[in-house]
N, CA and C of each residue as an Amber inpcrd file, in Angstrom:
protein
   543
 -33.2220000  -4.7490000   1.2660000 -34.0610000  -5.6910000   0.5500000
 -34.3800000  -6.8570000   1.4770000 -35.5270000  -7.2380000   1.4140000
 -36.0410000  -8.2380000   1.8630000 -36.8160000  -9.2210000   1.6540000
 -36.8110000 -10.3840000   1.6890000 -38.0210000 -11.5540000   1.2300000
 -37.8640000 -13.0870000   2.2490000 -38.8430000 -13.5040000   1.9300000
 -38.8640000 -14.5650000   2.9070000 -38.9950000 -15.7970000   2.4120000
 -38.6060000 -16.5650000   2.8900000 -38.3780000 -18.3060000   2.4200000
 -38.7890000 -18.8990000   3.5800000 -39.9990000 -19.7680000   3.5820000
 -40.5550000 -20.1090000   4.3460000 -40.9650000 -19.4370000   5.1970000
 -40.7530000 -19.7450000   6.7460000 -40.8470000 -18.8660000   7.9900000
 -39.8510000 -18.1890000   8.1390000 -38.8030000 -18.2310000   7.5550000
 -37.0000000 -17.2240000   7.8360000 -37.3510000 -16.0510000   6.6850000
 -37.1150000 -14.5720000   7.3900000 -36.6840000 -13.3740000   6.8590000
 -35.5450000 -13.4130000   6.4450000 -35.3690000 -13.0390000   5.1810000
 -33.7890000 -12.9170000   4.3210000 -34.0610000 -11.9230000   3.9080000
 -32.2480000 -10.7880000   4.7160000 -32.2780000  -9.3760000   4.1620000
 -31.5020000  -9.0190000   3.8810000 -30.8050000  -8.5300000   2.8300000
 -29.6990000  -7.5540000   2.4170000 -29.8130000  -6.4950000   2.8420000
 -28.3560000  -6.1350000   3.8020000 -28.1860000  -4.5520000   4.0600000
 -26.7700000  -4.0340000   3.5250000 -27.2960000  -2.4350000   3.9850000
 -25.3490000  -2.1140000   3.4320000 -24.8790000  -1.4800000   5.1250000
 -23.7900000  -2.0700000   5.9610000 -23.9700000  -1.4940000   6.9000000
 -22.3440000  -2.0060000   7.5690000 -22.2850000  -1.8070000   9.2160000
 -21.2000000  -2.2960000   9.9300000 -21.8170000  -3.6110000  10.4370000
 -21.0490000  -4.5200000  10.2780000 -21.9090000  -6.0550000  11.0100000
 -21.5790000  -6.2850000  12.4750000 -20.9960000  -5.3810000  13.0870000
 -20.7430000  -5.2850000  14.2750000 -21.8980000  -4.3490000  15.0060000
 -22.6480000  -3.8240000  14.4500000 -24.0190000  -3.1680000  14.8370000
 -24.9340000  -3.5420000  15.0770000 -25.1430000  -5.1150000  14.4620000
 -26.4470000  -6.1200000  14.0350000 -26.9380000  -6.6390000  15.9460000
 -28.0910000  -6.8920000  15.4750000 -28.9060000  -7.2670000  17.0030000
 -29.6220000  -8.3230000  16.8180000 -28.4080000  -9.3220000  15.6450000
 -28.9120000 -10.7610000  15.5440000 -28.0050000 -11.5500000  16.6280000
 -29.0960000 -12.4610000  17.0700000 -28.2290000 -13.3550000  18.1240000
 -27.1860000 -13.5890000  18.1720000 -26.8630000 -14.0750000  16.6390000
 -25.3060000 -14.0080000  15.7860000 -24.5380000 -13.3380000  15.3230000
 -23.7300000 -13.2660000  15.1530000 -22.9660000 -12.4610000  13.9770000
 -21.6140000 -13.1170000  13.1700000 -21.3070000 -13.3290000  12.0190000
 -20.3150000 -14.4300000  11.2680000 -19.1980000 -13.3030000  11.3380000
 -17.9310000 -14.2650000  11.6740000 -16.5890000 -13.4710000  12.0330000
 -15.9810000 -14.2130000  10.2210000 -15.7990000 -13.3850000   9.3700000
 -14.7110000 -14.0650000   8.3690000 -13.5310000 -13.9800000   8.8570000
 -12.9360000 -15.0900000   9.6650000 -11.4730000 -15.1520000  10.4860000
 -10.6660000 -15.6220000   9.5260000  -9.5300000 -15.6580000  10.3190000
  -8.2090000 -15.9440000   9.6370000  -7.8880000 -17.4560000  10.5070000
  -6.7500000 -18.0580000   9.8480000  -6.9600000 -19.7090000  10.5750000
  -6.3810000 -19.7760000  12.0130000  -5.6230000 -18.1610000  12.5290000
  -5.5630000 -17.9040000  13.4410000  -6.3200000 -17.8800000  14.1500000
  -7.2850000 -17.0800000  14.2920000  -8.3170000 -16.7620000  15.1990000
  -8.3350000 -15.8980000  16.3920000  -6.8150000 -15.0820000  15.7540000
  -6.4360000 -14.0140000  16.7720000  -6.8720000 -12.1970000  16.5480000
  -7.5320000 -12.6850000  15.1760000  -7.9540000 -11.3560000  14.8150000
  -7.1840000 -10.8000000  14.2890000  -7.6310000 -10.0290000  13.0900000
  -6.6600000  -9.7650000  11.5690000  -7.2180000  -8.1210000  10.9540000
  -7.3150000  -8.1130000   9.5120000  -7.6600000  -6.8580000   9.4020000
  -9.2490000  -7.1140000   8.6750000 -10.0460000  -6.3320000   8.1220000
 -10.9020000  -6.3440000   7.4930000 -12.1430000  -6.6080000   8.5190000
 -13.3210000  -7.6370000   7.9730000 -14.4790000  -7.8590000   9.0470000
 -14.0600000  -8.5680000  10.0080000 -12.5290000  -9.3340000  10.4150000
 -12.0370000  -9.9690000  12.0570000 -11.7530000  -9.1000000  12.3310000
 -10.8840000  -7.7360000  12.4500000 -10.4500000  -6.7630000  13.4340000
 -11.4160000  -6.3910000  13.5190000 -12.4200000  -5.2610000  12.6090000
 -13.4520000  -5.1060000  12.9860000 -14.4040000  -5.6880000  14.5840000
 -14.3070000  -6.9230000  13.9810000 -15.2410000  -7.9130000  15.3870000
 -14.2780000  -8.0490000  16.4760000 -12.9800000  -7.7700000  16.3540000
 -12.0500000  -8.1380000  17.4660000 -11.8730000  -7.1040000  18.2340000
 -11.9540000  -5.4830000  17.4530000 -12.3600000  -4.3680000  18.1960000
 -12.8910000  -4.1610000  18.3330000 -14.2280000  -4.6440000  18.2620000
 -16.0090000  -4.2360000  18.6930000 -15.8850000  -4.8540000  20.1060000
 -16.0250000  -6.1790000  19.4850000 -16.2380000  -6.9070000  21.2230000
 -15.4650000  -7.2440000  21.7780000 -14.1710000  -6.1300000  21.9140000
 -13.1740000  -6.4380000  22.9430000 -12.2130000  -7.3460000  23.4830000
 -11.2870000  -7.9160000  23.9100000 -10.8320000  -8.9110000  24.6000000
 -11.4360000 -10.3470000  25.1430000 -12.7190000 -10.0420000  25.2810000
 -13.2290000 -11.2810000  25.6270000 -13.2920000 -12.5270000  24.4240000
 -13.6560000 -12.0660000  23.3010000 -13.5900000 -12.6410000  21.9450000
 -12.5200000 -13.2240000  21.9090000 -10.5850000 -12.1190000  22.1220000
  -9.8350000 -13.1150000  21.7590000  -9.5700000 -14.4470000  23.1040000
 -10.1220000 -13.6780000  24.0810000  -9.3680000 -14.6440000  25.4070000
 -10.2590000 -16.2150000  24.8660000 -11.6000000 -16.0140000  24.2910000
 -12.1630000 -17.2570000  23.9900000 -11.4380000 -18.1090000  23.0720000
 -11.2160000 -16.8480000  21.5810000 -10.6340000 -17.0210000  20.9750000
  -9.1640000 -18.3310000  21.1830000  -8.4980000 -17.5670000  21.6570000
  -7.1670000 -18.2720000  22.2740000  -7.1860000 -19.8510000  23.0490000
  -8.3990000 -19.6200000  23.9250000  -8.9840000 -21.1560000  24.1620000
  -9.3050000 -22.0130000  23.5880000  -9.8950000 -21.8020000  22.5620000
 -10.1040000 -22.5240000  21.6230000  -9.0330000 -22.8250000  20.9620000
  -8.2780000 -21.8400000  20.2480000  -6.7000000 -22.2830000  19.4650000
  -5.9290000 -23.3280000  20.3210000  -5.8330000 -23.3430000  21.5400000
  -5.1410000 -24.0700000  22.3260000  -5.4510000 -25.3890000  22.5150000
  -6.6850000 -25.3750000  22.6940000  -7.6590000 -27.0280000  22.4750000
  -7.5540000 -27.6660000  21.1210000  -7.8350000 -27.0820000  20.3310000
  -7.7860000 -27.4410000  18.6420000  -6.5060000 -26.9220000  17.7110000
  -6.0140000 -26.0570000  18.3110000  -4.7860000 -25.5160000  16.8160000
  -5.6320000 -24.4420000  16.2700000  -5.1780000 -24.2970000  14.9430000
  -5.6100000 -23.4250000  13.6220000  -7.0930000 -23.9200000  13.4300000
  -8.0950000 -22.9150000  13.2560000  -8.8930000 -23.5010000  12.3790000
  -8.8740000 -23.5500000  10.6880000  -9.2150000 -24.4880000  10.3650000
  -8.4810000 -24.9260000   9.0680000 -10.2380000 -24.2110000   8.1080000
 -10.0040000 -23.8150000   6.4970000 -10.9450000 -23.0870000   6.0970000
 -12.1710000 -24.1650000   5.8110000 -13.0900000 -23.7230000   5.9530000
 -14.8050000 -24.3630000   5.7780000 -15.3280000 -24.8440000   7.3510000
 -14.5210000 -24.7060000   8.1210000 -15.1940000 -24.9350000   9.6260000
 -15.2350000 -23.7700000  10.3650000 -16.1480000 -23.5520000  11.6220000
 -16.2020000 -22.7510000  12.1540000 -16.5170000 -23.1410000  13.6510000
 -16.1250000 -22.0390000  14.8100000 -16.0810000 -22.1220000  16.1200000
 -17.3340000 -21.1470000  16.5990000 -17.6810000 -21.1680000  17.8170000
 -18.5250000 -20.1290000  18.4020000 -17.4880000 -19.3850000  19.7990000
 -18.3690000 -18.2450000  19.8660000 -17.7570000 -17.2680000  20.7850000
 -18.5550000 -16.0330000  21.5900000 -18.5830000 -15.9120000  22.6640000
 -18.9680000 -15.1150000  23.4220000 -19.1130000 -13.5910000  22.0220000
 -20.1170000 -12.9520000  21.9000000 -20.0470000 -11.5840000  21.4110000
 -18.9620000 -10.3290000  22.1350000 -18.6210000 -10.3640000  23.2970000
 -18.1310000  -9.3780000  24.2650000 -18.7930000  -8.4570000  24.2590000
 -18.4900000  -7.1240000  24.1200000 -19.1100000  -5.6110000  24.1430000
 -20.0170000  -5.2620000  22.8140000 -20.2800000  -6.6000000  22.0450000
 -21.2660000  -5.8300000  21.0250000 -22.8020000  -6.6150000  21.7370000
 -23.4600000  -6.1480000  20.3630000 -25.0770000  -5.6860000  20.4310000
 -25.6900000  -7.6480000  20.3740000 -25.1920000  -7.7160000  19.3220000
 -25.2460000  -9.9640000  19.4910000 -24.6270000 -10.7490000  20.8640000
 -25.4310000 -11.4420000  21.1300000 -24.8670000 -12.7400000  22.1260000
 -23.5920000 -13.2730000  21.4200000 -23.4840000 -13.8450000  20.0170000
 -22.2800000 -14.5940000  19.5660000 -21.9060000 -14.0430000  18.8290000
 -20.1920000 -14.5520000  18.4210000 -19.9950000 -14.6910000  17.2850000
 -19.9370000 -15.9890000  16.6300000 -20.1080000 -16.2410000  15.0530000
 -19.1800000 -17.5410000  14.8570000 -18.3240000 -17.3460000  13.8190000
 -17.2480000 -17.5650000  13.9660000 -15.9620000 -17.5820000  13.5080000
 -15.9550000 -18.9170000  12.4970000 -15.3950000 -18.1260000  11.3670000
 -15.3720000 -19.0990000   9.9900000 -14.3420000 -18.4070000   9.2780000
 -13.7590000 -19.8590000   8.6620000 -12.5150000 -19.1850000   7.5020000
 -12.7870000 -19.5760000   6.3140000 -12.6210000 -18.6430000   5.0290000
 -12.7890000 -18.6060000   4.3380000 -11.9220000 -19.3310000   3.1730000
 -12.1670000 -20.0290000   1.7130000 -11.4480000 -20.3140000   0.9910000
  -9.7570000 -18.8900000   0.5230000  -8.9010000 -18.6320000   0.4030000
  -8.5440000 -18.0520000  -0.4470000  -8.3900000 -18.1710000  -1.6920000
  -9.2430000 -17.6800000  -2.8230000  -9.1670000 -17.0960000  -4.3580000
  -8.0370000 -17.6340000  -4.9330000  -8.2030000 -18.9910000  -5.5060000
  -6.6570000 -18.9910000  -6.3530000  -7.4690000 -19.6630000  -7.2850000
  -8.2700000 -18.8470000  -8.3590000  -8.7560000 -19.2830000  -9.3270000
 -10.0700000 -20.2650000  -9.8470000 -10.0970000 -20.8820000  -8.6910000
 -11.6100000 -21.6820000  -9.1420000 -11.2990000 -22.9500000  -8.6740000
 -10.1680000 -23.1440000  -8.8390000  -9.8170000 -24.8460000  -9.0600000
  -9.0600000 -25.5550000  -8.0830000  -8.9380000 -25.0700000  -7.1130000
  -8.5590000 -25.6930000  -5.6160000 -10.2440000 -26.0180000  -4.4370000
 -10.7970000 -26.1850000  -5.1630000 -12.1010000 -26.1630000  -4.1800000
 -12.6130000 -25.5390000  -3.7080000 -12.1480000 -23.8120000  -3.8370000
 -12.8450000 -22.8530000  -3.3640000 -14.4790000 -22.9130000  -2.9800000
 -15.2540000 -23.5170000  -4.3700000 -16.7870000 -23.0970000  -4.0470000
 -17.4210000 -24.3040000  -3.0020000 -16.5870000 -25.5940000  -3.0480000
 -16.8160000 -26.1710000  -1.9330000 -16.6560000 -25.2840000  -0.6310000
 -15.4910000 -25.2060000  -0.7670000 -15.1290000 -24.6630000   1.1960000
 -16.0640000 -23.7450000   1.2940000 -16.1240000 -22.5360000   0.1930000
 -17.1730000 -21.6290000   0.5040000 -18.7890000 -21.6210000   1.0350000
 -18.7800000 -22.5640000   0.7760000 -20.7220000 -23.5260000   0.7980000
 -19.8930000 -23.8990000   1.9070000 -19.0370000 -24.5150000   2.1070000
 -19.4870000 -25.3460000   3.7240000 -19.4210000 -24.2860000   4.7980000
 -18.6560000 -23.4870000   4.4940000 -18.5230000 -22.1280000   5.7700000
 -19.9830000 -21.8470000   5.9190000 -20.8640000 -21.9030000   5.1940000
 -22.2380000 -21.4900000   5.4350000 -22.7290000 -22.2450000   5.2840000
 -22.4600000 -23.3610000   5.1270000 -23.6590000 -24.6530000   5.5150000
 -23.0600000 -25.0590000   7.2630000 -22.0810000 -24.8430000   7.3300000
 -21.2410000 -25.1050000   8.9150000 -21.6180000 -23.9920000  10.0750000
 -21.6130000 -22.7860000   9.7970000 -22.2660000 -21.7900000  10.5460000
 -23.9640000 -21.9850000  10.9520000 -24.6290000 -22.2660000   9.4820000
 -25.9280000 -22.3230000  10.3120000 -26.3150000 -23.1110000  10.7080000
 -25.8880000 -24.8090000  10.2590000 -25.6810000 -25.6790000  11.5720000
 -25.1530000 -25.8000000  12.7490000 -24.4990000 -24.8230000  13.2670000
 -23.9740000 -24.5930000  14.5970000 -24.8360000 -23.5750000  15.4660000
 -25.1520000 -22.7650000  14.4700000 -26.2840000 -21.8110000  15.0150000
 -27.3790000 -22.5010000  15.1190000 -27.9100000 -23.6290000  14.6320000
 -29.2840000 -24.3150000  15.0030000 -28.6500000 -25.0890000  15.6670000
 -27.9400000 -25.9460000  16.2070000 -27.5100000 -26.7490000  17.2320000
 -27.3810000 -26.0410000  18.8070000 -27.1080000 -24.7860000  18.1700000
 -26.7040000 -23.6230000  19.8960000 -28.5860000 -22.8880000  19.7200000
 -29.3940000 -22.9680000  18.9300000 -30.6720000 -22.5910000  19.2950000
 -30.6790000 -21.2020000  19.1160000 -29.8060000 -20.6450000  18.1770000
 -29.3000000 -19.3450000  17.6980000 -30.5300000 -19.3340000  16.4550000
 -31.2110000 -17.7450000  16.8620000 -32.5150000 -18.0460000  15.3390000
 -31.9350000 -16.7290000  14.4660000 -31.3270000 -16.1350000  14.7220000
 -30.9680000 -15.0830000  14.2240000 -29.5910000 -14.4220000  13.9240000
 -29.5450000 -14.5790000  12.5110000 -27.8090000 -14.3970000  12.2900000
 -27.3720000 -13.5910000  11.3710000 -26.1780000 -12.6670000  11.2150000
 -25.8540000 -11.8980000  10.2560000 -24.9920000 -12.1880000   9.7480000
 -24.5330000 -12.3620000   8.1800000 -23.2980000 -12.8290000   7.7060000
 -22.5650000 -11.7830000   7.2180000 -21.2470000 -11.4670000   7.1510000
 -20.3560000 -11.2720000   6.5140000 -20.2560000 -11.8280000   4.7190000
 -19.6970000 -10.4210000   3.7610000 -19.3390000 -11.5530000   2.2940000
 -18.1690000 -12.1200000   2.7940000 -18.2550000 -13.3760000   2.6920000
 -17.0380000 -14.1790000   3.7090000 -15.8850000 -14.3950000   2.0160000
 -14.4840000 -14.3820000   2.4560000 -13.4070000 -14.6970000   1.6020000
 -13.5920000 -13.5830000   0.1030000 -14.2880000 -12.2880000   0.6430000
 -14.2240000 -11.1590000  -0.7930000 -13.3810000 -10.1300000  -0.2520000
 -13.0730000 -10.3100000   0.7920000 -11.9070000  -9.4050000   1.1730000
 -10.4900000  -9.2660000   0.3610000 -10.0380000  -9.3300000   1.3300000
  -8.0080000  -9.7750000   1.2600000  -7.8430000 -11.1140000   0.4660000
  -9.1650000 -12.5850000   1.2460000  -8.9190000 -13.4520000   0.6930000
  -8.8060000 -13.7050000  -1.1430000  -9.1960000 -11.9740000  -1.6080000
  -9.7760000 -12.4920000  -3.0460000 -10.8800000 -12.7500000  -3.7430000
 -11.7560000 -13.3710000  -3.2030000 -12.5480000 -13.9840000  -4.0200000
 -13.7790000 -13.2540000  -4.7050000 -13.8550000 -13.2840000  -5.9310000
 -14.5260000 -12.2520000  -6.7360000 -16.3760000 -12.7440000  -6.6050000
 -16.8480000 -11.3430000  -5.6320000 -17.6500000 -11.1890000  -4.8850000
 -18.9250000 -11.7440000  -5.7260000 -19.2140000 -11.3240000  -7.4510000
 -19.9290000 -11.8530000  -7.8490000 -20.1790000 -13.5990000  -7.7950000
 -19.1400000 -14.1340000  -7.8630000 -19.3130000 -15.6340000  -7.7980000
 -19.2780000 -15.8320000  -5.6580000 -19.3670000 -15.4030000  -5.2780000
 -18.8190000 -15.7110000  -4.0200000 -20.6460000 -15.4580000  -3.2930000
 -21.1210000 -13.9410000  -3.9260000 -22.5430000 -13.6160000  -3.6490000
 -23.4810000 -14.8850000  -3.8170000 -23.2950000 -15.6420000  -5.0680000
 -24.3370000 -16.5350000  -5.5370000 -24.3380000 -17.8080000  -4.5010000
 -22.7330000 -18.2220000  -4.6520000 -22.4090000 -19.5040000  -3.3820000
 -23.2350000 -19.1600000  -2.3290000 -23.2580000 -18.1800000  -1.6900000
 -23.6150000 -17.7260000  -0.0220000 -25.0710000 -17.6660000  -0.2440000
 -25.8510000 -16.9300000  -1.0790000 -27.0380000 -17.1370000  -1.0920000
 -27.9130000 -18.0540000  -1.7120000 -26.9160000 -18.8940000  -2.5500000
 -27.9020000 -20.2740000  -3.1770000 -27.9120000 -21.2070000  -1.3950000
 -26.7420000 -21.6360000  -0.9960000 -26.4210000 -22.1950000   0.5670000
 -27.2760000 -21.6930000   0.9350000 -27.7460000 -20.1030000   1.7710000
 -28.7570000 -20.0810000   2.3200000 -29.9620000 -20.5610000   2.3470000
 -30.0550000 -20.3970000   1.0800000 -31.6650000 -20.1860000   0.5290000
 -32.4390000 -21.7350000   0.7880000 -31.1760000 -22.8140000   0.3050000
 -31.2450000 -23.9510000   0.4100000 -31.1520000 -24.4810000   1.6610000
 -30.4950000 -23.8390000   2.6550000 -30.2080000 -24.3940000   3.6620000
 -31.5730000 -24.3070000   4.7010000 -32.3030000 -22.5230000   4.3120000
 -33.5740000 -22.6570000   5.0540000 -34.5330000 -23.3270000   4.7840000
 -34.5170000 -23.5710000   3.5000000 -35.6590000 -24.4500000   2.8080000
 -35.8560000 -25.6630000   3.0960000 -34.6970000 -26.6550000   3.4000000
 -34.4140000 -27.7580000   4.1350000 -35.1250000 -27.8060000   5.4620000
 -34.2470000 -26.6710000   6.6840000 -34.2140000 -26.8210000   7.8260000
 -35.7860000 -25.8120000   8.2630000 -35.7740000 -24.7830000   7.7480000
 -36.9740000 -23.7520000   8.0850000 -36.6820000 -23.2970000   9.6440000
 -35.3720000 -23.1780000  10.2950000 -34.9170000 -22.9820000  11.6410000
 -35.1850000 -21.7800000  12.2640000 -34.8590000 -21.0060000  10.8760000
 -34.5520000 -19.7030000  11.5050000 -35.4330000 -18.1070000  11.1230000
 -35.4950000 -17.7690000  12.3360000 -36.5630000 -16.5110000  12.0490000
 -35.7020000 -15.4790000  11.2480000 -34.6480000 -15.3510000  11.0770000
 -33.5800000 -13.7860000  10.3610000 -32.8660000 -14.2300000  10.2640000
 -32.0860000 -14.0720000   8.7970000 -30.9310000 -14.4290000   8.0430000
 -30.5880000 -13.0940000   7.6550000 -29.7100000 -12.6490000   7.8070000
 -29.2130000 -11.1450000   7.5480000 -28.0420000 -11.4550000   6.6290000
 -27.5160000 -10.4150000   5.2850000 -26.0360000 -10.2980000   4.5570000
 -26.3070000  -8.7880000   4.7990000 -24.9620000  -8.9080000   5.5390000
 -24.7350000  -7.2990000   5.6320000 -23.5070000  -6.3050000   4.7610000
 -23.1620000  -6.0970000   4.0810000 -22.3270000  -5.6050000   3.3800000
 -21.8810000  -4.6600000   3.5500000 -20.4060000  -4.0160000   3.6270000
 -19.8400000  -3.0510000   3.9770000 -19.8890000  -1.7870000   2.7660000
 -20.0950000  -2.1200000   1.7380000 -19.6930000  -1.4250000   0.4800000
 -20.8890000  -1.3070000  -0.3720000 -21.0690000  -0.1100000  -0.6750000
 -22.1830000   0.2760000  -1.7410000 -22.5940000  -0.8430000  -3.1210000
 -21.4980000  -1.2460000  -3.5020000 -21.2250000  -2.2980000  -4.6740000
 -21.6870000  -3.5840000  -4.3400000 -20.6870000  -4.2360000  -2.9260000
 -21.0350000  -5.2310000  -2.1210000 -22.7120000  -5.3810000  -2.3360000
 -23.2410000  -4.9410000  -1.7150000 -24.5110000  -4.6040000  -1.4270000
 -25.3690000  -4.6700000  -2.7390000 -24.7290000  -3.9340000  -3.6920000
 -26.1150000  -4.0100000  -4.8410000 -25.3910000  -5.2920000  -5.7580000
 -24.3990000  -5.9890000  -5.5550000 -24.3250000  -7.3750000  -6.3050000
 -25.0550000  -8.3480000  -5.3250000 -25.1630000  -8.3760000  -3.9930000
 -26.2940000  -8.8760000  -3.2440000 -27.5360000  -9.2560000  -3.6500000
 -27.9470000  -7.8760000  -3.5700000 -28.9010000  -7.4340000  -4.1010000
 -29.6760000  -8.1730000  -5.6390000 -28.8520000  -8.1360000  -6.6580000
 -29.2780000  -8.3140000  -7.8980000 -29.1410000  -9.9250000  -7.7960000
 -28.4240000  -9.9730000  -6.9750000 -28.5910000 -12.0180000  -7.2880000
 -29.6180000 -12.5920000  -6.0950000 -29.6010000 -12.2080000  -5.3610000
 -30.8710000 -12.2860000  -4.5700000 -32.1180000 -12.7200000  -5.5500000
 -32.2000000 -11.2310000  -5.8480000 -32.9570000 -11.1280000  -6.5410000
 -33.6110000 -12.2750000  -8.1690000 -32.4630000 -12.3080000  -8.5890000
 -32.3960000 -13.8960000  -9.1660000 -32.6600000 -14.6890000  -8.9410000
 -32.3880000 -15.2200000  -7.7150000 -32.2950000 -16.4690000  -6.9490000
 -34.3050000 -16.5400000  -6.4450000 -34.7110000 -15.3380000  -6.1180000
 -36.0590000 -15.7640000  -5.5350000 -37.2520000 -15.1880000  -6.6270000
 -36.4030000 -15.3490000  -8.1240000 -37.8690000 -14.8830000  -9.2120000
 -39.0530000 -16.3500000  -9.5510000
C-alpha cells in the first residue's frame, strides 16, 4: 500500500527490513546496543560486525541508550547506507509513558535522518515485539508521528513500514488507511 503526503511516499510492506534500499533502515534495539533477538539480531546479522564495532563505540562514549532516543550507524553488509538504532518503550500497560516514548522514537529518528540528509527510510513496528506492546495501538502512534512529522517538515522522498508478519502488515494497513480518508 501506498499514498503520499505531500512530496514523501508512504508505504506499507510485508517483508525482511534488512532487504530495504532505503538510505535508512530503523534498528528496534535494546538499551544495549549489542544486538538482541527479533528485528536487532536480525540487523546485527545482516550487516555484520561493523554495526556492532560502531555499535560498541558509541556505548563507550555514552553508556546505554536509554528508550525514545536514538544513535546512527554505518549499515555494514546490507543494501542501506545506515542504520538508526532506537529503543523502544516496554508495554506495561499504558500508564508509564509508553505512547510518549513511542512518538519520540519516531519523531527522534526522522530528525536525525533529516539532520544526516538521509531522504529515505524504513521503519521497523518498533516495541511490538518481545517489548509487548499491542501492535494495534502502537500502529496508530507510528503512523499518526509520521504522517505529522512529514506534513510539518515535507523532508523526505520515502517513508517505508515494513512488517514482518501477515497480521503486522494488514493492521498497518487498515489504520493507514484511516489516518489518510
Amino acid at each position: 500500500m501506498e499514498t503520499r503526503i505531500k512530496n514523501t511516499s508512504l508505504k506499507i510492506l510485508q517483508g525482511d527490513i534488512t532487504m530495504q534500499n532505503t538510505q535508512a533502515i530503523v534498528n528496534a534495539a535494546n538499551s544495549s546496543l549489542l544486538g538482541g533477538g527479533g528485528v536487532d539480531g536480525a540487523i546485527h546479522r545482516a550487516g555484520g560486525p561493523e554495526i556492532l564495532e560502531h555499535c560498541k563505540r558509541i556505548r563507550n562514549e555514552r553508556g546505554t541508550l536509554p528508550p525514545g532516543n536514538a544513535v546512527i550507524t554505518p549499515a555494514g553488509n546490507m543494501i542501506s547506507e545506515y542504520v538508526i538504532h532506537t529503543v523502544g518503550p516496554i508495554w506495561r500497560g499504558g500508564k508509564n509513558k509508553e505512547p510518549e516514548v513511542l512518538r519520540n522514537c519516531y519523531q527522534i529518528v526522522l530528525s536525525l535522518a533529516q539532520n544526516e540528509f538521509i531522504k529515505s527510510v524504513s521503519f521497523p513496528s518498533i516495541s511490538t515485539g518481545i517489548y509487548g506492546y499491542p501492535i494495534e495501538k502502537a500502529s496508530k502512534i507510528a503512523l499518526a508521528t509520521v504522517i505529522e512529522y512529514i506534513e510539518i517538515h515535507g523532508f523526505f522522498e520515502e517513508i517505508r513500514f515494513v512488517l514482518f508478519s501477515k497480521y503486522d502488515f494488514e493492521v498497518y494497513q487498515a489504520n493507514l488507511k484511516k489516518l489518510t480518508l
